[in-house]
C-alpha positions in Angstrom: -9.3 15.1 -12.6 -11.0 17.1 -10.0 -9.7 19.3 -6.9 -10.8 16.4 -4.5 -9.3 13.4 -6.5 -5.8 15.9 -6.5 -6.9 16.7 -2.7 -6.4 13.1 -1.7 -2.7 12.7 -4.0 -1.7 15.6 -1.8 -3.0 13.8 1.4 -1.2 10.9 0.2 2.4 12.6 -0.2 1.9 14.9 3.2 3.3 12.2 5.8 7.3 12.0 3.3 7.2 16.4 4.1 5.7 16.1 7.8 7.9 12.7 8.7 10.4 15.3 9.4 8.9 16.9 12.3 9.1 13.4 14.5 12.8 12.8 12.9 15.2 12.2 15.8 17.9 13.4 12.5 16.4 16.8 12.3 16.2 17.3 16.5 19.5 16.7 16.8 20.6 18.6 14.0 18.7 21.8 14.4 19.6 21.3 18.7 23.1 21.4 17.8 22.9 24.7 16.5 21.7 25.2 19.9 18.2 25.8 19.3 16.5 23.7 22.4 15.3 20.0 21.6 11.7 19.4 21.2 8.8 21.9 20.2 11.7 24.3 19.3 13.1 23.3 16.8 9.9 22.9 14.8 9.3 26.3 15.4 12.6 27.0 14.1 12.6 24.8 11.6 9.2 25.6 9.4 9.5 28.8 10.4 13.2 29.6 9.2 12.8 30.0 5.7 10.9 33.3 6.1 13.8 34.5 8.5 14.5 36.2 11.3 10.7 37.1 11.9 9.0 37.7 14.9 6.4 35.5 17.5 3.3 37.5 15.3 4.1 36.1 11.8 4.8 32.7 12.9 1.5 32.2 14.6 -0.3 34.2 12.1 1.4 31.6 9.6 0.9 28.5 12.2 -2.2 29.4 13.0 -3.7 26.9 15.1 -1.1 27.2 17.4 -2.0 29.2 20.6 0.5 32.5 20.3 1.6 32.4 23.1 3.2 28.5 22.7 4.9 30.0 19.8 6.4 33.5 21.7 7.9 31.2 24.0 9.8 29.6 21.2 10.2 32.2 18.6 12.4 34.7 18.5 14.4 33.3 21.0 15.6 30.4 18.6 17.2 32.8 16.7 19.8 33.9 19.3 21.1 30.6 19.2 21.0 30.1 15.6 20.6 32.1 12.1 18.0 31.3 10.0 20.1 30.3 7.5 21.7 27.9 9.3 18.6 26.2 10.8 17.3 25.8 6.9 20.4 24.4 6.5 20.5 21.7 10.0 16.6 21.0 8.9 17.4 19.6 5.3 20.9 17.9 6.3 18.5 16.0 9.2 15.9 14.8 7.0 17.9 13.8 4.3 19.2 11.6 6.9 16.1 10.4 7.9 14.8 9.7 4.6 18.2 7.6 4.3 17.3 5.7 7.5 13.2 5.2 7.2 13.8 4.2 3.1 16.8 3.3 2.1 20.1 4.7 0.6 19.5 2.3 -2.6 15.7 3.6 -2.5 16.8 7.2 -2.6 19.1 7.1 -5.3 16.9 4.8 -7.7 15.2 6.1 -11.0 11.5 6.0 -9.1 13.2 8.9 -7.1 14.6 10.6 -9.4 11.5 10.5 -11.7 9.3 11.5 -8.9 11.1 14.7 -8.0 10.8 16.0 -11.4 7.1 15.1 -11.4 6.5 16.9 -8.0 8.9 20.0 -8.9 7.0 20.6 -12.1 3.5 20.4 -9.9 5.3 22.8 -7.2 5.8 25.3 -10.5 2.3 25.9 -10.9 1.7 26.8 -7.4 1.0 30.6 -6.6 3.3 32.8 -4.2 0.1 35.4 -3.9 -1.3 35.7 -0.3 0.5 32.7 1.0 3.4 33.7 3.2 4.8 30.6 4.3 4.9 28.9 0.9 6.4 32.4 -0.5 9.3 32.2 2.1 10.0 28.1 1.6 10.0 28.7 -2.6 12.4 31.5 -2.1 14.6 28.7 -1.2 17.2 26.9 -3.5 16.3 24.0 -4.7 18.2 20.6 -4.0 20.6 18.6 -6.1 19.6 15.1 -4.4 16.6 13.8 -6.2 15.1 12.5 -2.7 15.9 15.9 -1.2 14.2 17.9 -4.5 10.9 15.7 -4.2 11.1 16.4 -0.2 11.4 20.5 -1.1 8.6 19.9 -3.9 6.4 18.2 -1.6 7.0 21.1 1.0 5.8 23.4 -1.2 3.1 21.5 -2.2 1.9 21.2 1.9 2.5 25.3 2.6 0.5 26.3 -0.5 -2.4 24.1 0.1 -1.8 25.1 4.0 -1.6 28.8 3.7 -5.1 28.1 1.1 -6.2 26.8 4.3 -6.0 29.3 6.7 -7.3 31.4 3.8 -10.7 29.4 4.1 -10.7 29.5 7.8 -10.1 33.6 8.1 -13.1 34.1 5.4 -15.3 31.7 7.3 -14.3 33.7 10.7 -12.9 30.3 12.3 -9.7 31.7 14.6 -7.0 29.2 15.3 -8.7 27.2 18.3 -12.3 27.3 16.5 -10.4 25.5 13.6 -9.3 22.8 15.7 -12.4 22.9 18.2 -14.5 22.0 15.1 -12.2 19.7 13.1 -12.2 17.6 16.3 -16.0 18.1 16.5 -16.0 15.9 13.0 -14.2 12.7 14.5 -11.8 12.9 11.2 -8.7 11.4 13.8 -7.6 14.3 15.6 -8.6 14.6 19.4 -9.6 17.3 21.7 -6.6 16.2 24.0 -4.1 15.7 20.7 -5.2 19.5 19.9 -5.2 20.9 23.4 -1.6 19.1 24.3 0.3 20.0 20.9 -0.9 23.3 20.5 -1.0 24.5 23.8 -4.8 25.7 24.5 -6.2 25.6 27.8 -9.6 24.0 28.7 -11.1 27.6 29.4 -9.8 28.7 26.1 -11.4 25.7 24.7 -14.8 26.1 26.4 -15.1 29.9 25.6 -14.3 28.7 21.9 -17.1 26.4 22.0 -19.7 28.8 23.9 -18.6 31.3 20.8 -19.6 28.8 17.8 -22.4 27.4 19.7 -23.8 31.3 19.7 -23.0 31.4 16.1 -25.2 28.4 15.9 -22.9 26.4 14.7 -22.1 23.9 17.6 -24.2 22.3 20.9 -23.3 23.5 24.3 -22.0 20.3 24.4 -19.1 20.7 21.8 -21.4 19.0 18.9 -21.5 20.2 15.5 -25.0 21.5 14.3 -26.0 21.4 10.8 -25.0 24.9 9.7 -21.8 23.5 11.7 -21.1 20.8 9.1 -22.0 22.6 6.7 -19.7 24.9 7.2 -16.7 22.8 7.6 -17.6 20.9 4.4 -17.2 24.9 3.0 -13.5 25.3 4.4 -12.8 21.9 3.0 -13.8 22.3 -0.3 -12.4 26.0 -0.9 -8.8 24.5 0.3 -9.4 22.2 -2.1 -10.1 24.8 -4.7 -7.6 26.8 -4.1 -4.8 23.9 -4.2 -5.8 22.7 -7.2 -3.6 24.6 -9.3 -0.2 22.9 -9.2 -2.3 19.6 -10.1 -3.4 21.1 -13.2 0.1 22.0 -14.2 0.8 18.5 -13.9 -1.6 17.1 -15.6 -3.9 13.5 -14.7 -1.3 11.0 -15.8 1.6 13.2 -14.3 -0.6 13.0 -10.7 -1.2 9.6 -11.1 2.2 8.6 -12.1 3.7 10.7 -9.2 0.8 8.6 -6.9 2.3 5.5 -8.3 5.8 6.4 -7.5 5.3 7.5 -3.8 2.8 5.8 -2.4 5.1 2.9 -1.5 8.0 5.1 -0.1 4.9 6.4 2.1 3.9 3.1 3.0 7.8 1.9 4.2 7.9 5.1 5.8 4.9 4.5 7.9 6.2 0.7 8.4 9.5 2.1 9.4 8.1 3.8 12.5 8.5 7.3 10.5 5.3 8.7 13.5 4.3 8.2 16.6 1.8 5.7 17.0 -2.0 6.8 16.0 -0.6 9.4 13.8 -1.2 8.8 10.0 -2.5 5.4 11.0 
């Protein structure tokens, strides 16, 4: 097994962690703690497990989110809600949507079960060094529910090969909007107006990113990648994958296929379910 081959397992299993930003379960849990309905409680939510922080680690975490989008959010959420609590409202609501997009005889089946200790025992070779937001989410307990201890295994899977992420973006000196500005540039299914309208950056912020890269040489005036571009993006890509590859070790080939076997159909009735939007993971 290689990091790309254990790239694309982890591709795989991100929609059964990020289904739980779109769930209507965990808006209306987290919003009755008070914490306003929408882009708030996702702030709230991912950001919770690291506590009552600030607007500064949650968009150093984020990232790609403009900082400001995120101050208008965070810490305000808190005043409505502890931490603890919204940790608490986040797992209740996607245990519930789990229930609805797959199934209570699904969740409590020996596939489940199986796949939870597959994914917790790749989530024990991850790393809490230099990555923040993984760090704060392991610190967590784990669940008893089976569906709900592959769900926490999975986060931790997505915030250690995330925070690896942003690692490769700060070393390449790509700053939130110049990640997004050239990962639209490669046509890979996110959009200019996708980025600009979910994470809040203006089309002057945008242009100035793009007059910056293409100085660097590594973009057209015109918002195309160049070459060194590319090449460059291939480079962030295959140092996350590098750097993720270690809880897919600790599980082994046959523990990373098996766990591929076991999830991808609860993916696929997720998706069928109407688990996203439409357009995202299409």
């Amino acid at each position: 097994m290689d990091p790309h081959t254990a790239g694309r397992t982890a591709r795989m299993l991100e929609p059964l962690h990020a289904l739980g930003y779109f769930a209507r379960e965990v808006d209306d849990e987290v919003s009755a703690l008070g914490v306003r309905r929408g882009r708030a409680t996702y702030f709230a939510s991912r950001a919770a497990p690291m506590g009552r922080v600030g607007a500064g680690p949650v968009a150093a975490t984020f990232y790609v989110f403009n900082p400001s989008l995120v101050a208008h959010f965070i810490p305000s959420a808190w005043e409505s809600a502890s931490p603890d609590e919204v940790v608490a409202a986040r797992y209740r609501g996607v245990s519930a949507a789990w229930a609805r997009l797959l199934g209570e005889e699904v969740l409590a089946s020996d596939e489940v079960k199986e796949a939870a200790d597959l994914a917790r025992a790749a989530a024990g070779g991850c790393s809490v060094a230099g990555r923040p937001l993984h760090a704060a989410h392991a610190d967590l307990p784990w669940p008893v529910e089976p569906h709900m201890a592959l769900f926490h295994a999975i986060t931790l899977l997505r915030e250690h090969r995330g925070d690896g992420h942003v690692a490769a973006l700060v070393g390449s000196d790509l700053s939130g909007i110049d990640a997004l500005v050239t990962h639209t540039a490669t046509g890979r299914g996110f959009t200019r107006a996708a980025a600009q309208s979910t994470r809040a950056w203006s089309d002057d912020e945008w242009a100035a990113s793009v007059a910056g890269l293409a100085e660097r040489g590594l973009m057209t005036s015109a918002g195309e990648l160049t070459e060194e571009g590319t090449a460059l993006r291939r480079t962030v890509e295959h140092r996350t994958e590098e750097s993720a590859f270690a809880p897919w070790q600790a599980l082994g080939e046959s523990g990373t296929q098996r766990l591929t076997e076991l999830c991808r159909p609860l993916v696929t009735t997720a998706l069928a379910n109407g688990a996203f939007p439409e357009g995202v993971f299409a």
